[in-house]
C-alpha positions in Angstrom: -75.6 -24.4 -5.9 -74.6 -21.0 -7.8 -71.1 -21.8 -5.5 -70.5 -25.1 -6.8 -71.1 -24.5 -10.5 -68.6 -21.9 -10.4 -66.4 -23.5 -8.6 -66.8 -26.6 -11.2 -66.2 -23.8 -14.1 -63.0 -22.6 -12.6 -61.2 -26.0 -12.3 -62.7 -27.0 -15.7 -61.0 -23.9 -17.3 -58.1 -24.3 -15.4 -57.3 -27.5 -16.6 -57.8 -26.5 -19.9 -55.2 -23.7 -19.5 -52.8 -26.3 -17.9 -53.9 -28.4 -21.4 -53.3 -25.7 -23.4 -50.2 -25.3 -22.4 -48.4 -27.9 -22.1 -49.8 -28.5 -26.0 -48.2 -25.3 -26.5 -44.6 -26.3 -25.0 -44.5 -29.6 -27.0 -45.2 -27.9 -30.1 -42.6 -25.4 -29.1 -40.4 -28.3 -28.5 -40.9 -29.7 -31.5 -40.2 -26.5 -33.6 -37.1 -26.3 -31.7 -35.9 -29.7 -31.9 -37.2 -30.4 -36.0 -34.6 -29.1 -38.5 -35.6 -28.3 -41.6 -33.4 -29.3 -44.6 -33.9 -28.4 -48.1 -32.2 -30.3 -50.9 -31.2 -28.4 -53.7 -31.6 -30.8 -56.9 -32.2 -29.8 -60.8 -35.1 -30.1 -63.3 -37.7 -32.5 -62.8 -36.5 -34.3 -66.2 -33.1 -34.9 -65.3 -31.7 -37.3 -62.7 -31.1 -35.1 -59.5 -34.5 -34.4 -58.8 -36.1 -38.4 -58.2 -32.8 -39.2 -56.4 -33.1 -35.9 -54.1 -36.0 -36.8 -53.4 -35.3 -40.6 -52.5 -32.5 -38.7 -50.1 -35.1 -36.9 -48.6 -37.4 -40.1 -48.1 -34.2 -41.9 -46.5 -33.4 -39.0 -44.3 -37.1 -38.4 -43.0 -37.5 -41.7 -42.3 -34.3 -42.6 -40.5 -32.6 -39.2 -39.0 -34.0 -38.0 -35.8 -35.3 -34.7 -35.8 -35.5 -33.7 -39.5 -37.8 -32.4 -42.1 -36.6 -32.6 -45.8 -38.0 -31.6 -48.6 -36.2 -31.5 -51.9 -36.5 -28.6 -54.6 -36.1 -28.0 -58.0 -33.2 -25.6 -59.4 -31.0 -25.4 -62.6 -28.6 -27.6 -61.0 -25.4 -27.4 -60.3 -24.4 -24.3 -60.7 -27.4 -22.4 -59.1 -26.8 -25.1 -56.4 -23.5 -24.0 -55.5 -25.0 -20.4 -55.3 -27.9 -21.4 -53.6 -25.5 -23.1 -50.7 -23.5 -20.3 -50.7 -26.2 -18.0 -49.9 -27.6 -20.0 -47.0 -30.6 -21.0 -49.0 -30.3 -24.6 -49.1 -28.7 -27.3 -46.7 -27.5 -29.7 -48.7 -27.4 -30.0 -53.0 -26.3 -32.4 -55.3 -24.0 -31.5 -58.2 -21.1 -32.0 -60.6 -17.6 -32.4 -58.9 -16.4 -30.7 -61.5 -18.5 -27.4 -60.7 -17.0 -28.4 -57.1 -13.8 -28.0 -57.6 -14.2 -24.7 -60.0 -16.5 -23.5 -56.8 -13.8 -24.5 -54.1 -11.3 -22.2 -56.5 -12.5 -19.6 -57.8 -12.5 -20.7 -61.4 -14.8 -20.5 -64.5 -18.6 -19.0 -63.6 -17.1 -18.8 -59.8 -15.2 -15.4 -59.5 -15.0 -16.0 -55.4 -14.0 -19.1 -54.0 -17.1 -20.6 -52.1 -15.8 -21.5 -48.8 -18.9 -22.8 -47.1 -18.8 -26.2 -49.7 -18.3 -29.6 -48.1 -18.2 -33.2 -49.5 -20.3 -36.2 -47.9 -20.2 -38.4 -51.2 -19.9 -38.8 -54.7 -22.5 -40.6 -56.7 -22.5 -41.8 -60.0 -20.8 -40.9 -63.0 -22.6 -37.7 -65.0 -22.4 -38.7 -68.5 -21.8 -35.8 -71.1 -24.7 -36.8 -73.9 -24.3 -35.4 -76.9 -27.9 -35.9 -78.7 -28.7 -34.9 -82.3 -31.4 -35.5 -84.4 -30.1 -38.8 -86.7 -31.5 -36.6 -90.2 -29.3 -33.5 -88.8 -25.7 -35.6 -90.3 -24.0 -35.1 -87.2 -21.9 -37.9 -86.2 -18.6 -36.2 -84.8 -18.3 -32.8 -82.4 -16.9 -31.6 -85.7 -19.9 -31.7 -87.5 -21.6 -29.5 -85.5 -20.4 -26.3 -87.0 -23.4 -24.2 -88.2 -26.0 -26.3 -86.3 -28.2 -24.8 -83.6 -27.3 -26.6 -80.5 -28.6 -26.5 -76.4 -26.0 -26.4 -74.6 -27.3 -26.7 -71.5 -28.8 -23.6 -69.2 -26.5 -20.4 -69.2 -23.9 -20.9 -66.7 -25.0 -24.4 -65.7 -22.9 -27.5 -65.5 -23.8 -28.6 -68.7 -23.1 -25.5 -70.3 -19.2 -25.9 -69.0 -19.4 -29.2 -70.3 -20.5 -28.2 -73.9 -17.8 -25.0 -74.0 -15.0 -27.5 -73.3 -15.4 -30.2 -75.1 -16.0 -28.0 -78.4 -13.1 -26.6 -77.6 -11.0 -29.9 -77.2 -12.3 -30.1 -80.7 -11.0 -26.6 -81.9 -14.6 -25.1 -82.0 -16.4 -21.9 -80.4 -19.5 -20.9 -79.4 -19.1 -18.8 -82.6 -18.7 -21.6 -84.6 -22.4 -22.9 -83.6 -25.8 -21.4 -82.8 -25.7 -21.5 -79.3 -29.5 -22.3 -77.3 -29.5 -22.0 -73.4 -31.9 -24.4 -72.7 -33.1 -27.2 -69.8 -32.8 -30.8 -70.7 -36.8 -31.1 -71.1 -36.8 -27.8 -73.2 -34.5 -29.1 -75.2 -36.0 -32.6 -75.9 -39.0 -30.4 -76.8 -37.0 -28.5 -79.7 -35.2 -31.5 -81.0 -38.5 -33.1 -81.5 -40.2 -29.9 -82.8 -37.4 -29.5 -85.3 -35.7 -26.2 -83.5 -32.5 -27.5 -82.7 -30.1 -30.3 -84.4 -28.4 -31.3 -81.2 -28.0 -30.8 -77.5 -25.5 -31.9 -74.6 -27.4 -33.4 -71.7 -25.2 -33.7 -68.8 -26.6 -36.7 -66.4 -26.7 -40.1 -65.3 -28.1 -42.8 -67.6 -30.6 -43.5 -68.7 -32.0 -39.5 -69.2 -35.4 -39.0 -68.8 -35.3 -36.2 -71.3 -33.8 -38.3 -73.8 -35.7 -41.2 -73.4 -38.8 -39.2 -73.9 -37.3 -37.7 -77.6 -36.0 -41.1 -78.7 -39.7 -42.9 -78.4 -40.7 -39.5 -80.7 -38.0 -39.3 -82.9 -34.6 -41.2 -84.6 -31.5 -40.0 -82.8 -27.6 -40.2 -82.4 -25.7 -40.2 -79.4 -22.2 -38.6 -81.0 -19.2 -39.9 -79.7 -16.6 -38.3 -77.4 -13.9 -40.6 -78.3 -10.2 -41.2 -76.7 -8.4 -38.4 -78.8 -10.9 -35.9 -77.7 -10.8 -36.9 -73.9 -6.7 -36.8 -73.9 -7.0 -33.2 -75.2 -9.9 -32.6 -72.0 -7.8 -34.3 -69.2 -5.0 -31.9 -70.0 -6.8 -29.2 -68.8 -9.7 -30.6 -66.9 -8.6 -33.7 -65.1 -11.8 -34.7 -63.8 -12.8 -35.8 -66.8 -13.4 -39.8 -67.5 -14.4 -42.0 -70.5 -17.2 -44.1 -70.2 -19.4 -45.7 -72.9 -23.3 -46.0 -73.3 -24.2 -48.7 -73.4 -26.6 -50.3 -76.7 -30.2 -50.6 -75.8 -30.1 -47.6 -73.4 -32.0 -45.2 -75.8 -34.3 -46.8 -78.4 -32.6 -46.7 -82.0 -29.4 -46.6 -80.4 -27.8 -50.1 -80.5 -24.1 -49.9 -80.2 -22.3 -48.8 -77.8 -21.1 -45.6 -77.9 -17.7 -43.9 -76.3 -18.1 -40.5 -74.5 -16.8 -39.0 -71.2 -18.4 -38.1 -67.6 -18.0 -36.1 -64.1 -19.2 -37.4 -61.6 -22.2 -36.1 -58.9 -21.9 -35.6 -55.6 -23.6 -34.8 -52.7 -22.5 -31.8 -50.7 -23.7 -30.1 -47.3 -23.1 -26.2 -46.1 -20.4 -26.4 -44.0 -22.4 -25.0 -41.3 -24.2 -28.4 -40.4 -23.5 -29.8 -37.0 -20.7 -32.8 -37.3 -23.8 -35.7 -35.4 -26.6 -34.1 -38.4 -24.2 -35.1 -41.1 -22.7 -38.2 -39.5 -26.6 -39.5 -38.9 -27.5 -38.6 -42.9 -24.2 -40.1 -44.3 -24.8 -43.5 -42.5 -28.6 -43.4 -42.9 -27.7 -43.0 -46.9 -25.5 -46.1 -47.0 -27.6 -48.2 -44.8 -30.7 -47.5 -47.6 -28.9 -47.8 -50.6 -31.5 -49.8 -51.6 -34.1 -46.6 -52.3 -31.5 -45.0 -54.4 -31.7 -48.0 -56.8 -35.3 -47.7 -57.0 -35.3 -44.5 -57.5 -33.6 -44.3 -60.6 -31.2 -46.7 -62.6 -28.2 -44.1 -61.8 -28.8 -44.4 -58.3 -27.9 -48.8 -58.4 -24.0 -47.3 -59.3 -23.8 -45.3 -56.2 -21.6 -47.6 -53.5 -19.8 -47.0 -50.6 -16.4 -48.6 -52.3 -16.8 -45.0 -54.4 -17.8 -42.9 -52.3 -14.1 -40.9 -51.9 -13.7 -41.5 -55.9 -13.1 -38.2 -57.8 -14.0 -36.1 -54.6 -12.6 -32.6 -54.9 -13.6 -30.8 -52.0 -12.9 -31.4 -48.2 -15.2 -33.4 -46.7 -17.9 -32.3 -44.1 -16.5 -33.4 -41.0 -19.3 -35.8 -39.8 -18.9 -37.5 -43.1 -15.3 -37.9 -42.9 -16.4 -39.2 -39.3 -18.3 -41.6 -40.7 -16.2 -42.6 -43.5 -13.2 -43.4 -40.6 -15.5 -45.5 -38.7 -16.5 -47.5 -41.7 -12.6 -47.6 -42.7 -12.7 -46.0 -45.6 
C-alpha cells in the first residue's frame, strides 16, 4: 500500500514539474516575443500626452506582440534627447525641433542620427496668451512684461526666442520665466506673469483652464511678422484661431504654427513600424476622440512639412498606400 502511495506521489509531482514548466517556457516566450515600447509625449496639460496615449491604446490593441505605455516629458526637445539615448521608442514632437535635431542646429550641438519620420500630425499653433488688463495686444508690447516662454530649451522656448526676434526684441528686452504650459496658466491667473507662448494644438488645455478663470488675449502673429520668420525658419506657417475656441475670445485671430510629428528610433525593425503606421491610419477614429487636434491628423498630410527621413517601414507603408 506504502508502494502505491509513493508511487501515486511521484507521478503527481512529476506532472507538476512537467506543468511547471511548460508554464515557465510560455512565459519565457512571451517575454521574448512582447516588445515593450515607450512613447515619449509632454505634460499632461498640453496636447501630446492624451494623443500618446490614444497611440498607445491603438497600438496595444491592434499590433501583435507589443506593450506601450506612454510617458510624460518636457516635450520635444527632451524627446529628441530621450530617443537619442535609447530611452524611449518612439516620441512625438515639433518638426521644427526635427529638423534643428537632424542638423545640428540651435539646442542640438550633434546631429542626432538615430531620428526617423513615420508621420506628421497636426499643426502646433504658437499661442501667445496675455492677461487682457496687462495692455498687450502686439509682440511689441511686450517689452518689460514678465513672460513664460516655455520650458528652458523646449520647443516652445525656440518658438518664443524667434518670433521676438522677428519683432526686433531679446530676451533682455522681457523678463524671461521658464515655465510648463500648466505652470504658467497657474501664474497668469495668480497675477505672476502678463503673458506666455503655449506652443500646441488647439484647443489648449492649459489655456482653456485660465480663460474660464480669467479675461484673456490671444496676441496676433500677423503676415509681416511671419515673412520676417520664413526667411530664416521656413517651417513656419500662418494659421488663424479660430473665435469661440477660448472663452472671451471671439474673433479670429492670425498667428503661425509647426507642425507635430510622430517619430521612431531608427533602430525599430522595418514589419514593427510598418504594423504601427498602418494600425494608426486604420484607427484614426481614436485620435479624434482623443482630442480636437487629433480630427486634423489625415493620411492626405501625412508627408506635409516632414523634415527627417522616414523610418523605413513607414515609407513602406506610405508606398503601398501610394502616397
Amino acid at each position: 500500500m506504502r508502494g502505491h502511495f509513493r508511487a501515486r506521489y511521484v507521478r503527481l509531482m512529476g506532472v507538476v514539474l512537467v506543468a511547471l514548466l511548460i508554464a515557465s517556457s510560455a512565459v519565457t516566450v512571451f517575454a521574448q516575443r512582447t516588445q515593450f515600447i515607450t512613447i515619449a509625449t509632454g505634460g499632461t496639460a498640453g496636447v501630446y500626452y492624451p494623443l500618446g496615449g490614444a497611440m498607445a491604446e491603438i497600438f496595444n490593441q491592434n499590433v501583435r506582440g507589443v506593450n506601450v505605455s506612454v510617458q510624460a516629458t518636457g516635450a520635444s526637445v527632451a524627446n529628441v534627447n530621450m530617443i537619442a539615448q535609447g530611452q524611449v521608442e518612439l516620441a512625438l514632437i515639433q518638426n521644427d525641433i526635427a529638423f534643428y535635431a537632424a542638423n545640428a542646429q540651435e539646442m542640438f550641438q550633434n546631429r542626432i542620427g538615430n531620428l526617423r519620420g513615420i508621420t506628421t500630425l497636426y499643426p502646433e499653433v504658437i499661442q501667445l496668451v496675455a492677461r487682457a488688463d496687462a495692455g498687450i495686444r502686439s509682440i511689441a508690447d511686450l517689452r518689460g512684461k514678465r513672460v513664460a516662454v516655455g520650458d528652458a530649451g523646449s520647443g516652445t522656448e525656440a518658438n518664443a526666442r524667434q518670433i521676438l526676434a522677428a519683432a526686433g526684441l531679446t530676451y533682455n528686452d522681457i523678463t524671461v520665466r521658464y515655465l510648463s504650459f500648466a505652470e504658467a496658466a497657474n501664474n497668469l491667473r495668480d497675477g505672476h506673469i502678463e503673458a506666455a507662448f503655449v506652443t500646441a494644438g488647439i484647443p489648449t488645455a492649459a489655456i482653456q483652464d485660465i480663460a474660464a478663470q480669467r479675461d484673456i488675449v490671444i496676441v496676433p502673429i500677423g503676415a509681416d511678422l511671419l515673412e520676417k520668420l520664413r526667411a530664416d525658419y521656413p517651417f513656419y506657417t500662418g494659421v488663424v484661431i479660430p473665435g469661440g475656441t477660448y472663452r472671451g475670445v471671439n474673433h479670429d485671430v492670425h498667428t503661425v504654427a509647426v507642425k507635430a510629428m510622430l517619430v521612431a528610433r531608427a533602430d525599430l525593425s522595418e514589419d514593427l513600424v510598418y504594423n504601427m503606421t498602418k494600425a494608426f491610419f486604420s484607427h484614426l477614429d481614436r485620435m479624434a476622440a482623443a482630442h480636437a487636434a487629433g480630427r486634423l491628423i489625415s493620411l492626405d498630410t501625412a508627408l506635409d512639412g516632414m523634415p527627417i527621413e522616414l523610418h523605413p517601414g513607414a515609407a513602406r507603408y506610405y508606398a503601398e498606400v501610394g502616397r
